[in-house]
C-alpha positions as CSV (number, residue, x, y, z in Angstrom):
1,X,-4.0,14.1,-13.3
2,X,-3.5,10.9,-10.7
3,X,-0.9,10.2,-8.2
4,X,2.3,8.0,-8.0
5,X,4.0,7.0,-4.4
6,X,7.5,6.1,-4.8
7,X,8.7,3.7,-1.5
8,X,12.6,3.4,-1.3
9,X,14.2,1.5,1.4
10,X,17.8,3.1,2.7
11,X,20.1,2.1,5.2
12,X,19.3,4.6,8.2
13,X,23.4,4.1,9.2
14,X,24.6,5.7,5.9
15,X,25.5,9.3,6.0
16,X,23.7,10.7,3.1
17,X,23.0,14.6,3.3
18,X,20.0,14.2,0.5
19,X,18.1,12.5,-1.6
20,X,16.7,13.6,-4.7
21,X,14.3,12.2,-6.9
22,X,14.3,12.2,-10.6
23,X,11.4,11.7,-13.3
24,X,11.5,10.7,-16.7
25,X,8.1,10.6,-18.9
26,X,7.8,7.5,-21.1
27,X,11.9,7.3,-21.7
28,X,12.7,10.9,-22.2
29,X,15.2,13.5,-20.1
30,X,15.4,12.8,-16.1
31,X,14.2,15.7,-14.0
32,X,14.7,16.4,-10.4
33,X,11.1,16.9,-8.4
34,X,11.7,16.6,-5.2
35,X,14.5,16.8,-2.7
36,X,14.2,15.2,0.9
37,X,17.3,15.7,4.0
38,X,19.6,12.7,4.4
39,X,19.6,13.5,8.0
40,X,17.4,11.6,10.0
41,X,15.8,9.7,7.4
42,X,14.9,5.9,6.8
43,X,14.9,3.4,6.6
44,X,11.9,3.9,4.2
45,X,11.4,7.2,2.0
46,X,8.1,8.5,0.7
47,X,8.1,11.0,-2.2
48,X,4.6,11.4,-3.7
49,X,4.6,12.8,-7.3
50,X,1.4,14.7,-8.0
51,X,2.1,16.0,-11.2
52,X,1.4,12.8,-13.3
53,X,-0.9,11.5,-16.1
54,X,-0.6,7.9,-15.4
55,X,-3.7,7.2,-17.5
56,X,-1.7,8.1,-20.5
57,X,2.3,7.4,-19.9
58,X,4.2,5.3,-17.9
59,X,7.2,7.0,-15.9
60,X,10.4,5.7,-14.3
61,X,11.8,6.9,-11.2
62,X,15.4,7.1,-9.7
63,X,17.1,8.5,-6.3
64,X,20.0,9.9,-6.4
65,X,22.1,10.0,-2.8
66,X,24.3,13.1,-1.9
67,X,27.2,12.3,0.6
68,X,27.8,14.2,3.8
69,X,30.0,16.8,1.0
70,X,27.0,17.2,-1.1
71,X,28.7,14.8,-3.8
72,X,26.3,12.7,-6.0
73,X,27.7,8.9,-4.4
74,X,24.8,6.7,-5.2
75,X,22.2,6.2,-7.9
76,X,19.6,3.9,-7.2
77,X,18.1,1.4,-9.1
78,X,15.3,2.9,-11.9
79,X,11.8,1.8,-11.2
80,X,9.0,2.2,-13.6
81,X,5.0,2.3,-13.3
82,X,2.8,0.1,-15.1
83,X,0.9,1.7,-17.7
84,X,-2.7,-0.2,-18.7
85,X,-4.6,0.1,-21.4
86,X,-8.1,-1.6,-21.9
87,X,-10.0,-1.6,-25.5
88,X,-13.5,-3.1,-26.0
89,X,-13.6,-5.4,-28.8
90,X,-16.5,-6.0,-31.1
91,X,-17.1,-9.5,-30.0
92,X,-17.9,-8.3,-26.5
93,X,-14.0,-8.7,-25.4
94,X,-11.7,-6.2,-23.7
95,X,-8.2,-6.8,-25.1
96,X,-5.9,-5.3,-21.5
97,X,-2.3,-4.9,-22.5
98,X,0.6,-3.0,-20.0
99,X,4.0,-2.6,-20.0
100,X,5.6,-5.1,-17.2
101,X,7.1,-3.3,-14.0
102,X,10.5,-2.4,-13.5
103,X,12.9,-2.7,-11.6
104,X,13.1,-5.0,-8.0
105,X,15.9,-5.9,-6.2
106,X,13.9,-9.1,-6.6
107,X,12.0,-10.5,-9.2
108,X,8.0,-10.2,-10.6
109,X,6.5,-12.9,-9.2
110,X,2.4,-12.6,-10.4
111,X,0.5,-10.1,-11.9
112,X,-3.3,-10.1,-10.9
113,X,-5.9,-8.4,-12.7
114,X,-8.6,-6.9,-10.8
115,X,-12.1,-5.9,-12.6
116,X,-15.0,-3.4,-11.6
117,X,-18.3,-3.8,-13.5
118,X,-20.5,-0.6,-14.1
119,X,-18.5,1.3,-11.0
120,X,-19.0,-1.9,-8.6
121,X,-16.3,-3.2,-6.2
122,X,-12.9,-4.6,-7.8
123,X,-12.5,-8.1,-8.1
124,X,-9.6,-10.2,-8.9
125,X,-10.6,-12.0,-12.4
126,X,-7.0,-13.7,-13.2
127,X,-3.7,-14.4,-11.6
128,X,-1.0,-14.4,-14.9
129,X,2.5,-14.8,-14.8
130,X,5.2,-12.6,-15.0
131,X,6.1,-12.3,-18.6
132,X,2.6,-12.1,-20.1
133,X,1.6,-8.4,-20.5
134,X,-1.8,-8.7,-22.4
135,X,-5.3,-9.9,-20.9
136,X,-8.6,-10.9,-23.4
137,X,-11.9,-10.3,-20.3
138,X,-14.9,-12.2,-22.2
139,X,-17.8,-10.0,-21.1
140,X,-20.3,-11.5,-23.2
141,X,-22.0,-12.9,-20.3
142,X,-22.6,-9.4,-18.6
143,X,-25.4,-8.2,-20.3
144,X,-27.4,-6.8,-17.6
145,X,-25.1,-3.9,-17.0
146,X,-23.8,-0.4,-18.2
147,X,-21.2,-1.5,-20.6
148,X,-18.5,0.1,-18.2
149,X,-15.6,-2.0,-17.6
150,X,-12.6,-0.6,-15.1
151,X,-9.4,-2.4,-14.6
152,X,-6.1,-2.4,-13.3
153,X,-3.2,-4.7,-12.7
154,X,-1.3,-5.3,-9.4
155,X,2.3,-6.8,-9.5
156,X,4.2,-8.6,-6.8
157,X,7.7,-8.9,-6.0
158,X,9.6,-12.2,-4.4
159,X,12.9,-12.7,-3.2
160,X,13.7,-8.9,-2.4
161,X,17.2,-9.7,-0.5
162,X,16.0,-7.0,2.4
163,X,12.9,-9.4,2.8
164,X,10.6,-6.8,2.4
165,X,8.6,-7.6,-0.9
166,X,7.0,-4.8,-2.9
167,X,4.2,-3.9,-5.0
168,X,3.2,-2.0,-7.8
169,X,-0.3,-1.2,-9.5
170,X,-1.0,0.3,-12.6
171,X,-3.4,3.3,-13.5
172,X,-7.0,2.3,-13.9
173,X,-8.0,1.2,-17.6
174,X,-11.6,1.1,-18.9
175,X,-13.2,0.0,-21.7
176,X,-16.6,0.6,-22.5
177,X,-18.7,-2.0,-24.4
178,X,-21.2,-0.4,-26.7
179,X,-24.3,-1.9,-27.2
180,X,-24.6,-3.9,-31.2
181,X,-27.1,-2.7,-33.3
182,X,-27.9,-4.7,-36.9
183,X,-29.5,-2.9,-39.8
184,X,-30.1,-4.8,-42.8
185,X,-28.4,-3.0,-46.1
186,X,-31.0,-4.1,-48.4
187,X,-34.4,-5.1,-48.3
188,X,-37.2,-6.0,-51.1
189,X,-40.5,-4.1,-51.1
190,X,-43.4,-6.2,-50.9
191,X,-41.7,-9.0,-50.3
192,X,-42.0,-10.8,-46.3
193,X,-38.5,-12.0,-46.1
């Protein structure tokens, strides 16, 4: 179970008599879960979905605007949630790999990655542009820890035309890096190789 927070801007002079927002779970059917009045709100809306399993799906969003009537008049623009996934590798790698936000009213400018070690503080590890989706962390050089390796990925929009630029982070990844063990298959008795 986790938690999404879905931020829409509106324009607080548009008579709108609600607002109703719609889920769909890694591309299937739209649902309505919440409704909020058009009276009174903006210019910023806050809808918290509860119900999610971010760790395993992404999910899109959407508003839909009812007129002053009750008419459907507006559809806003679908935004989605990054979805991370983080696998150790046997070469004492962690191969990250999301799917890229969508959609701004600007564009994705960087995507950071940000790193805990054995349930430390996050740091940022790497600063990657905007069309690459995967991350290899070398954590060869971490021996003197748990194995435990958490992750997510924060995005950033530019040139929203309101001005006000966005972000989005994924769902915490980790990858757990087991410790290599080397038996020999064979062996000769008596002999000292």
């Amino acid at each position: 179970v986790g938690h999404v927070l879905i931020l829409d801007e509106v324009d607080p002079s548009a008579v709108a008599s609600r607002y109703r927002l719609e889920r769909s779970a890694n591309g299937g059917p739209y649902e309505e879960i919440a409704t909020m009045s058009g009276f009174g709100a903006g210019p910023l809306l806050e809808f918290n979905d509860m119900d999610v399993e971010a760790d395993q799906r992404s999910y899109s969003y959407r508003i839909l605007v009812d007129d002053s009537c009750g008419t459907e008049a507006v559809v806003s623009n679908v935004a989605s949630t990054i979805h991370l996934r983080a696998v150790p590798g046997l070469e004492r790698t962690n191969t990250l790999s999301w799917n890229g936000y969508g959609i701004w009213g600007g564009t994705l400018g960087a995507q950071a990655v940000y790193r805990n070690i054995a349930d430390g503080p996050y740091q940022q590890i790497a600063v990657l542009p905007s069309d690459q989706w995967s991350y290899v962390d070398p954590v060869q050089d971490q021996t003197a820890t748990n194995g435990k390796f958490c992750y997510y990925v924060e995005a950033t929009e530019v040139g929203n035309p309101s001005g006000n630029n966005a972000l989005a982070r994924s769902n915490v990844g980790c990858a757990v890096q087991q410790e290599l063990f080397w038996l020999p298959n064979a062996f000769i008795a008596g002999s000292s190789e």
